[in-house]
N, C-alpha and C positions, 0 to 999 in steps of 0.2 A: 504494500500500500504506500509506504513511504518513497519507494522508486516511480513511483505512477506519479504521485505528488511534487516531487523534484521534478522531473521530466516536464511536468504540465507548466511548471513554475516556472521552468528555463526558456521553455516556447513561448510561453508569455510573453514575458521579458524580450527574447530578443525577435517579439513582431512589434512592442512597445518602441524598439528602439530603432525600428526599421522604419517604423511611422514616424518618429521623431526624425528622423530626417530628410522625410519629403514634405513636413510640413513647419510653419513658424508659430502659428497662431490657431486654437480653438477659440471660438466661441458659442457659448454653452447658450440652449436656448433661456428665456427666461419664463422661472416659474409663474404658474399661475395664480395661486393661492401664495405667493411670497411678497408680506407687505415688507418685513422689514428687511435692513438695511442687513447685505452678506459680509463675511469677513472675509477677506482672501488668503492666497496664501503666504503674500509678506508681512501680511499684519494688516493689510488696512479694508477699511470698509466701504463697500459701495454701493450708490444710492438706489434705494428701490426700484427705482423705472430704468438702469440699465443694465446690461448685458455681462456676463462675468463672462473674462476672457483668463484662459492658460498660455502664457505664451512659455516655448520652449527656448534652455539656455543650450547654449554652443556644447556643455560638456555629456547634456542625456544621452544624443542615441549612441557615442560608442559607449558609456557608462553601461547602458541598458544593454551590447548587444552583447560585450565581454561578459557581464556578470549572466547572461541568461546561457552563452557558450559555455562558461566554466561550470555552471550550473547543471547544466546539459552531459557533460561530460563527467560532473561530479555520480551522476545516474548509474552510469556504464562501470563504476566500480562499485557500487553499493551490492552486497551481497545477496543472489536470491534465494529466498526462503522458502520450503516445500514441504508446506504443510498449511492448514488452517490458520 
């Protein structure tokens, strides 16, 4: 279970980081039922009626694609277990 877990976590990751680098900017739709004001993820908050955007820095998608490869590879020596 735990090899299935890692493996799944590595592919993640490095399609996370493979998106990270064809893109600059999400922007996330806005809620409907969201009056008040969001926090982000530097700290600051923003105003009810706009758009919360993610923008990606320079260092995620190789960050993302090494750790989901190492990750990945971490897999292929975990030992299998045969039995319940």
């Amino acid at each position: 279970m735990w090899r299935a877990f890692f493996l799944a976590f590595g592919i993640w990751l490095c399609l996370l980081g493979a998106q990270c680098l064809v893109i600059e900017r999400v922007v996330l739709a806005e809620s409907v039922a969201s009056s008040a004001p969001l926090l982000t993820a530097d700290g600051t908050f923003t105003a009810p009626g706009t758009r919360p955007e993610i923008e990606t820095r320079e260092w995620m998608p190789f960050t993302f694609l090494g750790l989901g490869l190492v990750t990945i590879l971490y897999t292929f020596t975990l030992p299998k277990r045969s039995g319940p």
